[in-house]
C-alpha positions in Angstrom: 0.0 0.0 0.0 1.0 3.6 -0.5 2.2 5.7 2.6 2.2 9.0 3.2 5.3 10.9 3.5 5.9 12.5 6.7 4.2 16.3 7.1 7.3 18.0 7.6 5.5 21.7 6.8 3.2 21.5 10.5 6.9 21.2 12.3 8.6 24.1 14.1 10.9 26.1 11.9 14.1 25.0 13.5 12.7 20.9 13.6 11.3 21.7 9.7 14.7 22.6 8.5 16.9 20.2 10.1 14.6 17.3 8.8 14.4 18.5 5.6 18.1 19.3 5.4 19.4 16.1 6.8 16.6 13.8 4.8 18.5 15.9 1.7 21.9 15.2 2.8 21.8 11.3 3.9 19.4 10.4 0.7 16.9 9.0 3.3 13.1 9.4 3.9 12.3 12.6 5.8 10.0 10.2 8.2 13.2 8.8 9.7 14.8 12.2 10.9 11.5 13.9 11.9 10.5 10.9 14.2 14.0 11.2 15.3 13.8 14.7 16.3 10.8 14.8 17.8 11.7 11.7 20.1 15.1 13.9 20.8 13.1 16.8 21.6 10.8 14.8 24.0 13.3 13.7 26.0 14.3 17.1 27.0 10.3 17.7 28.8 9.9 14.2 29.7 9.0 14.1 33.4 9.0 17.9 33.5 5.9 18.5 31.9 2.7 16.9 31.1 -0.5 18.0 29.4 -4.2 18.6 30.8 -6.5 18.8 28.1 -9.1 18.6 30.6 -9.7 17.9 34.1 -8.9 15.0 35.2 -6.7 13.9 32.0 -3.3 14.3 32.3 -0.8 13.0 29.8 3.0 12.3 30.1 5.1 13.8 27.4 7.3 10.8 26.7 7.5 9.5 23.1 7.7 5.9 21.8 9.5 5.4 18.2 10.1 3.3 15.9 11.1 3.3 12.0 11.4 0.5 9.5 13.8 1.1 6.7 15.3 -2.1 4.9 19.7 -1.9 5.5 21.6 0.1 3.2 18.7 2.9 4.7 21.9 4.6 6.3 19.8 4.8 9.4 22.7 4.7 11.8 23.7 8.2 9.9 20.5 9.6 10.5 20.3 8.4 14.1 24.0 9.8 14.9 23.0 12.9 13.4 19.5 13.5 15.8 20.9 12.2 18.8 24.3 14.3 18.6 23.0 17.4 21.0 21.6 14.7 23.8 25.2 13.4 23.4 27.0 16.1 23.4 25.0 17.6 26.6 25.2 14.2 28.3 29.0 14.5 27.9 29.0 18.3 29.2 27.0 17.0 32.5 28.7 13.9 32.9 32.3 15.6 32.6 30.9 18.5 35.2 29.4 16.2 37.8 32.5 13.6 38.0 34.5 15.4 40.8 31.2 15.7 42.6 29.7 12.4 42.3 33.2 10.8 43.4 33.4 12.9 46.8 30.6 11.6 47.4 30.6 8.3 46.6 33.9 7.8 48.5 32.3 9.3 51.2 29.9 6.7 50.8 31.9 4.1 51.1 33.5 5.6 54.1 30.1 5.6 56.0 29.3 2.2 55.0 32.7 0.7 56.1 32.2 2.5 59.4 29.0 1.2 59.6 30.1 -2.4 59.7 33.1 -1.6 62.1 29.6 0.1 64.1 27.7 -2.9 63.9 30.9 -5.4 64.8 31.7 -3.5 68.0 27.5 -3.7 69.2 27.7 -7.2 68.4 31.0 -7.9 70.1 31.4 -5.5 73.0 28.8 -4.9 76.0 27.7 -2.1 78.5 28.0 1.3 77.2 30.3 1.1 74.5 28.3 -1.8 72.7 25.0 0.9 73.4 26.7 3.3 72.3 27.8 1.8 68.7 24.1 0.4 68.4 23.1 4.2 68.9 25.3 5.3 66.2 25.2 2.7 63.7 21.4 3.0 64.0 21.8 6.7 63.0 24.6 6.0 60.2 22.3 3.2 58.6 19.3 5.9 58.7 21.5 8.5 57.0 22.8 6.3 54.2 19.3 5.2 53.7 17.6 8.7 52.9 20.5 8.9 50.7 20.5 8.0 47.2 24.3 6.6 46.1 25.7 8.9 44.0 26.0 7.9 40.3 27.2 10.1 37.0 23.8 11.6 35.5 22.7 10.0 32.0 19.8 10.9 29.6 20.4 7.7 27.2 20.9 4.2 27.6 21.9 2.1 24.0 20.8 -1.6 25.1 20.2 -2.6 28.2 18.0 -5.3 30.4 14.9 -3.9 31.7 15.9 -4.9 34.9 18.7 -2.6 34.5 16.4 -0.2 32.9 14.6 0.4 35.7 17.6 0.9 38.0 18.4 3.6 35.7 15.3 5.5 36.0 15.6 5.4 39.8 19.1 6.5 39.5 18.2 9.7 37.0 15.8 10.5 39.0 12.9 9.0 37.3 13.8 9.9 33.5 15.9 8.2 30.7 15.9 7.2 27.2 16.3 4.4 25.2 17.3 4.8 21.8 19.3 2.6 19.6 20.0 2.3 15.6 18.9 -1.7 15.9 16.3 -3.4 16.6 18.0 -5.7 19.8 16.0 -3.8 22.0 13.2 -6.2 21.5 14.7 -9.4 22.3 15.8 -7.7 25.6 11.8 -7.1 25.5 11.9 -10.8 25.0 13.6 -11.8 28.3 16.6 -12.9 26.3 19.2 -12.4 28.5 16.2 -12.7 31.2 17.1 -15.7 34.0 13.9 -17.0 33.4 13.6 -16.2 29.8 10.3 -14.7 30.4 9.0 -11.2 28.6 10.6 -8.0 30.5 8.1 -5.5 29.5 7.0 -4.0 32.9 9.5 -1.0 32.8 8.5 -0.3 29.3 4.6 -0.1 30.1 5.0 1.9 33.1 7.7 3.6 31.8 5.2 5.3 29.1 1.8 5.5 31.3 3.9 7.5 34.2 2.3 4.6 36.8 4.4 3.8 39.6 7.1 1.1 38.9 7.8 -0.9 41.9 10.0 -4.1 41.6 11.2 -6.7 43.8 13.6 -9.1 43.4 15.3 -11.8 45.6 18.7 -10.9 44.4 18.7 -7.3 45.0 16.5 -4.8 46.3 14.1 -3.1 45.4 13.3 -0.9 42.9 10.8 1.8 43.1 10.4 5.2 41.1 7.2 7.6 41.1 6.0 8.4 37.5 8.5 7.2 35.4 9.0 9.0 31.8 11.3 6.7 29.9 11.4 8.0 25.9 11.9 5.1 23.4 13.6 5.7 19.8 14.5 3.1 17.2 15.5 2.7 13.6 15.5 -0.8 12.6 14.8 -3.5 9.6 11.2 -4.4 9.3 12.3 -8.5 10.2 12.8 -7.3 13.3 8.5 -6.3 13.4 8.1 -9.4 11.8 9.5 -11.5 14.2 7.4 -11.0 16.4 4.8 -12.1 15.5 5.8 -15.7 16.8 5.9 -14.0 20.7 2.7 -14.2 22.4 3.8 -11.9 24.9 4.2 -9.2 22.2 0.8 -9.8 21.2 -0.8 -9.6 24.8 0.6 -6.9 26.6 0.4 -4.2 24.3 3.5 -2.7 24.7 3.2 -2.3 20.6 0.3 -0.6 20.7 2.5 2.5 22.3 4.6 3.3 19.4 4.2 5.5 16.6 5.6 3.6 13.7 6.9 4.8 10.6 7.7 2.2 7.6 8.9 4.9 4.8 9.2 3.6 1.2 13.6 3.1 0.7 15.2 5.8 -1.7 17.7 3.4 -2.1 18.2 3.1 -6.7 17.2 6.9 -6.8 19.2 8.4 -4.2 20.9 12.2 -5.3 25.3 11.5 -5.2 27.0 13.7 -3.7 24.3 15.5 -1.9 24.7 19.5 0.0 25.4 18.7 3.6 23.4 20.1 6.4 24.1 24.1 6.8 26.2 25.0 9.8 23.5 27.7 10.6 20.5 24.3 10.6 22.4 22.3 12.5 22.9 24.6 15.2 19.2 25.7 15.3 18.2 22.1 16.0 21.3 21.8 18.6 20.0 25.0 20.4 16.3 23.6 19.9 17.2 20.6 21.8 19.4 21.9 24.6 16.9 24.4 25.6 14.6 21.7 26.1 16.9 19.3 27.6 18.4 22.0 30.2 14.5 22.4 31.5 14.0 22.6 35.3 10.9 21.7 37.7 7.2 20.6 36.5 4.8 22.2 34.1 1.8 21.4 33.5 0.4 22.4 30.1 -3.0 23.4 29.1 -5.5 23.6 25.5 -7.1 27.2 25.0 -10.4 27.2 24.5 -9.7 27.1 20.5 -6.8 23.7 20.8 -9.7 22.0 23.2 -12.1 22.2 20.7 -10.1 20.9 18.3 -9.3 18.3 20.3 -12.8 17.1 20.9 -13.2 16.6 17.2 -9.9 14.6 16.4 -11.2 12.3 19.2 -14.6 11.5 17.9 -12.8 10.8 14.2 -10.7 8.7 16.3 -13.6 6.7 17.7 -15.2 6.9 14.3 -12.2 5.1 13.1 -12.4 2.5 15.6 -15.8 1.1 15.3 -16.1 -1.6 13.0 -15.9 -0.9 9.2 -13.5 1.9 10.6 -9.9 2.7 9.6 -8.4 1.4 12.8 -11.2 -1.5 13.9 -7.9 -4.2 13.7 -5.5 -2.1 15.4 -8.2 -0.7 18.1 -5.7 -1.3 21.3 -3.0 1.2 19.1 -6.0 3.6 17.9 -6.9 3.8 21.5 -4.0 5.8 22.4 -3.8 7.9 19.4 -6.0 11.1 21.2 -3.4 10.7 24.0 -0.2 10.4 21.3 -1.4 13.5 19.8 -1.4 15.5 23.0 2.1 14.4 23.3 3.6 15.4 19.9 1.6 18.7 20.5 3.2 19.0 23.5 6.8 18.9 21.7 5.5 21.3 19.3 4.7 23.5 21.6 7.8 23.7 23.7 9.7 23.6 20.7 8.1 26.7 19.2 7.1 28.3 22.7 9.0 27.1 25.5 7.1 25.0 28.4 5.0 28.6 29.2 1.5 29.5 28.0 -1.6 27.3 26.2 -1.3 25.1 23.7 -3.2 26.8 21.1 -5.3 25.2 18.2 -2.7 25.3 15.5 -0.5 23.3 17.6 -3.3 20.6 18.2 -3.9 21.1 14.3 -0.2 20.6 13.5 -0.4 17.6 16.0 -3.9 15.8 14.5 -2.0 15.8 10.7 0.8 14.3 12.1 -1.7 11.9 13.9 -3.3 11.2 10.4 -0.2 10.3 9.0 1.4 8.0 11.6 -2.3 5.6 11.3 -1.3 4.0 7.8 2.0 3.6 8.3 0.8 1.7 11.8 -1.8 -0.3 9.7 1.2 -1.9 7.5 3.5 -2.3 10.5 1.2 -4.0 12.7 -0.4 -6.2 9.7 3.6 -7.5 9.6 3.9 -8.2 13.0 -0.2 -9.6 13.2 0.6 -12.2 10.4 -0.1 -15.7 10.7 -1.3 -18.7 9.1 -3.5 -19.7 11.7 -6.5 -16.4 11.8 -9.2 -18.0 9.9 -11.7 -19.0 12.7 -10.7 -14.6 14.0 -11.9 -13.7 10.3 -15.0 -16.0 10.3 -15.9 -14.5 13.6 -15.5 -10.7 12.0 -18.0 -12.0 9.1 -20.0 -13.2 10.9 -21.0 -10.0 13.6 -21.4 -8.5 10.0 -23.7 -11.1 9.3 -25.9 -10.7 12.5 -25.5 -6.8 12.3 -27.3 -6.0 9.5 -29.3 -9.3 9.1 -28.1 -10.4 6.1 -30.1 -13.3 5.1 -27.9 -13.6 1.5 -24.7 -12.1 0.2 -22.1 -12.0 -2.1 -18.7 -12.5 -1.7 -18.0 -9.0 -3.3 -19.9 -7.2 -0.5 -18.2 -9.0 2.4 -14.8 -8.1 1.3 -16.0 -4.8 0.4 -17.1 -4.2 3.9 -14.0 -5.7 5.4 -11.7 -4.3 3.1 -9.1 -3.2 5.3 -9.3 -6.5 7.0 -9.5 -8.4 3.4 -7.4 -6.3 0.9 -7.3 -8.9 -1.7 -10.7 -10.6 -2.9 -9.3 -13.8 -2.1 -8.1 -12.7 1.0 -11.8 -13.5 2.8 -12.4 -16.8 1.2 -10.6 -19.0 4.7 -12.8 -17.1 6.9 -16.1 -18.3 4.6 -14.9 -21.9 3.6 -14.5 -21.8 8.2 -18.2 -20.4 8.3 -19.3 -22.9 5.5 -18.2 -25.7 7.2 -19.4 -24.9 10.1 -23.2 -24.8 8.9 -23.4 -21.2 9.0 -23.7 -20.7 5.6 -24.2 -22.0 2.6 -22.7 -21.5 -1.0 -25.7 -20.8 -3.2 -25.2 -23.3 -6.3 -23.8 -21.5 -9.2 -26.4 -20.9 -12.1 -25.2 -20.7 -16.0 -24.1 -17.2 -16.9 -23.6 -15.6 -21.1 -19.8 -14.7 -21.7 -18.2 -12.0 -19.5 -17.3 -11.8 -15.7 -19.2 -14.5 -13.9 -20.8 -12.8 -10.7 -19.7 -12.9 -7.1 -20.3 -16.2 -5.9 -23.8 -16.1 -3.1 -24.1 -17.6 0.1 -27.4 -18.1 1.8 -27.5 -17.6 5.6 -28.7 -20.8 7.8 -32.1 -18.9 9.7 -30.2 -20.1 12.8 -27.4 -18.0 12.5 -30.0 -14.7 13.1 -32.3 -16.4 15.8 -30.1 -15.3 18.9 -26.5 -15.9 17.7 -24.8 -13.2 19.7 -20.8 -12.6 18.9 -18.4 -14.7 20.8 -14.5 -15.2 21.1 -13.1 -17.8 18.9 -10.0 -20.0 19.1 -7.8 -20.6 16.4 -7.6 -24.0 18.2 -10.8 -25.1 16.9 -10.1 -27.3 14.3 -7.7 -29.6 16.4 -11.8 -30.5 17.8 -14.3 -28.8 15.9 -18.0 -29.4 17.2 -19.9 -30.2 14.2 -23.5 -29.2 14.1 -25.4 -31.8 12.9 -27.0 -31.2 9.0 -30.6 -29.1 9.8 -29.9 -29.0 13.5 -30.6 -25.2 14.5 -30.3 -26.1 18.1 -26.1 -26.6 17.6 -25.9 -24.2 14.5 -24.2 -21.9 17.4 -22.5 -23.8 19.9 -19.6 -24.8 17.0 -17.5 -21.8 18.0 -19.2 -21.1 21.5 -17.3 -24.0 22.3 -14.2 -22.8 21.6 -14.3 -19.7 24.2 -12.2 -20.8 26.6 -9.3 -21.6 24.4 -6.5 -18.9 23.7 -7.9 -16.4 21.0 -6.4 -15.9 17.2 -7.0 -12.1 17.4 -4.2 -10.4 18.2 -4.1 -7.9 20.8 -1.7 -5.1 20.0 
């Protein structure tokens, strides 16, 4: 299918040129440097602002990320390129904080070796020295407990475990970013260097709600951090999407369903040689752009003028539009879910990019926002369709056909206006014909026998409905189990017409939950 290409025009001016000039100069789709950017940017008001459309709505600021380009994309250029002011600043407050942080971390390990000589002397000794040391270890302990231990400061982490993830955040004070040029991030998702080999995606979900993370482990302590912003960024090869599709856990936890995916068509055979490099004067402009965000200081909280909340109100009811079935995003409903919320956040980088964390977000931010909204929902449709792929989705698709059925009490139909009505489900005609051979077989319906037709296109084959299917049939979940032990109705039964897939509702579901 054909993508859009990314809105560049709706971005800042300082964003707007730096894509545009770096897309230019690397011979790469625009939609990998603006997603870039605008991660970059977010990680500079992640944690120090969030966005209340409304009362009782607040929304983090923290973006999630992710483009597909095949290799040969020069996508580790491109991600060098957006990340160089985080690194750069991450250098400057790393190389200013060392003397600091090792004071205090050898006076840390001072305290802590006094505290066991403490705690060996009330152990060992008696009367007042021995009540004494218990006095004063008891205090020491208490001190070194209020107190964090001292580490360097960070704002990006490359790969690491999300048990290690989450010590980060507590250590940075409840904010980091991960951001990598490959797609090894996910199997770290995938528990892969995990003891137990099982999923790791707790840090990753909390870390983009802002809920509470609080882990406990046997072999360490504890872990707990209040509203945790962690920004995700990644450029990788679309096998990596594809892959996954073989993980259950990927398809159950929705930890997918938070990104905003890009999968850009390759300029790769008609790429420019010898392109102009990005201005001094651009790149600067995008360095300043994200320092001033990144240098940010206390908590904001944002808010729509009356104009932006308006606005707002009518993306979200396109949004449910597009959700209901027959809608634009009715298979990818867990990811269209969080698309009013996603499009508070990018309007919330707009704005401080363009205004600074100070004032309302006004309605041609939300505007500027909503396009890029409209854009990202296509290129999620194809991602998520390679990562929702499998061989086994039949009984999932008979199931769709059949609420369609039922809906409009459809007593006949043709092929043709099935897949018409499921055509973002069934993009191909032939794409549908599993789900009606499942519902065929079953005794739902029935192919109408094929009458003698003159020369031209023969019409769209008919099926007839079995009256049973419209007496109470009410949707259920379906397995794509089933046919390891189907439940035959018997031929002109009524009484069982139903009870072929109702028996199937306790076992695990085809569909796909982003």
């Amino acid at each position: 299918m054909d993508l859009p290409n990314f809105p560049t025009h709706v971005l800042p001016d300082a964003l707007r040129r730096w894509v545009e000039a770096e897309s230019h100069a690397t011979q790469t789709p625009a939609d990998l440097a603006a997603l870039l950017a605008l991660s970059v940017c977010s990680v500079g008001i992640a944690r120090r602002v969030v966005v209340e459309p409304r009362p009782g709505w607040r929304e983090p600021v923290n973006l999630f990320t992710a483009v597909l380009l095949e290799p040969g994309n020069r996508k580790s250029a491109v991600f060098a390129d957006a990340m160089k002011p985080l690194r750069e600043l991450e250098a400057e407050m790393i190389e200013a904080a060392r003397p600091e942080v090792a004071r205090a971390q050898s006076d840390r390990r001072q305290d802590e070796a006094r505290l066991r000589k403490l705690e060996k002397t009330a152990a060992e000794k008696h009367g007042d020295e021995a009540a004494q040391a218990r006095h004063d270890a008891g205090n020491l302990a208490a001190d070194l407990a209020d107190g964090a231990e001292p580490v360097l400061p960070r704002l990006i982490v490359d790969d690491a475990t999300a048990e290690k993830l989450g010590i980060m955040l507590a250590e940075q004070g409840g904010r980091i970013a991960s951001m990598s040029p490959e797609g090894g991030v996910f199997d770290l998702m995938a528990g892969l260097y995990s003891k137990s080999g099982i999923p790791q995606f707790g840090v990753y979900l909390m870390g983009h709600s802002g809920d509470d993370l609080i882990t406990d482990r046997v072999s360490r302590k504890s872990v707990r951090v209040e509203r945790p912003a962690l920004t995700c960024a990644y450029a990788m090869q679309p096998a990596v999407i594809e892959g996954l599709a073989e993980n259950a856990a990927f398809r159950g936890r929705g930890l997918l369903a938070r990104f905003l995916y890009a999968a850009p068509q390759s300029w790769i055979g008609r790429r420019e040689i010898a392109p102009a490099p990005v201005s001094d004067a651009t790149r600067e402009a995008y360095r300043q752009a994200v320092r001033a965000l990144a240098e940010l200081e206390g908590e904001i909280v944002l808010q729509l003028s009356a104009g932006a909340a308006a606005l707002l109100r009518d993306w979200e009811a396109e949004v449910e539009a597009m959700l209901a079935e027959g809608g634009q995003m009715e298979i990818m409903r867990d990811w269209g879910a969080k698309l009013a919320g996603a499009t508070l956040r990018l309007a919330a980088v707009l704005h401080c990019v363009d205004h600074g964390p100070a004032g309302h977000i006004e309605g041609p931010t939300i505007a500027a926002a909503v396009e890029i909204s409209r854009y990202l929902v296509p290129h999620a449709e194809a991602v998520l369709n390679m990562m929702l792929a499998s061989e086994e989705t039949s009984d999932d698709d008979a199931r769709y056909v059949l609420r369609w059925i039922e809906r409009h009490g459809r007593r006949e139909f043709t092929k043709r206006d099935a897949q018409q009505h499921g055509k973002r489900r069934f993009p191909k005609a032939d794409d549908i014909d599993p789900a009606l051979a499942e519902l065929t077989r079953r005794g739902y319906i029935r192919l109408r026998p094929v009458e003698a037709s003159g020369p031209g296109r023969p019409p769209s084959p008919t099926f007839d409905v079995n009256p049973a299917t419209l007496a109470d049939a009410k949707p259920e979940k379906c397995s794509h189990n089933s046919h390891n032990s189907p439940v035959e109705p018997e031929s002109g039964n009524s009484g069982n017409i139903k009870s072929a897939l109702e028996q199937t509702e306790n076992t695990n579901r085809v569909r796909v939950t982003i």
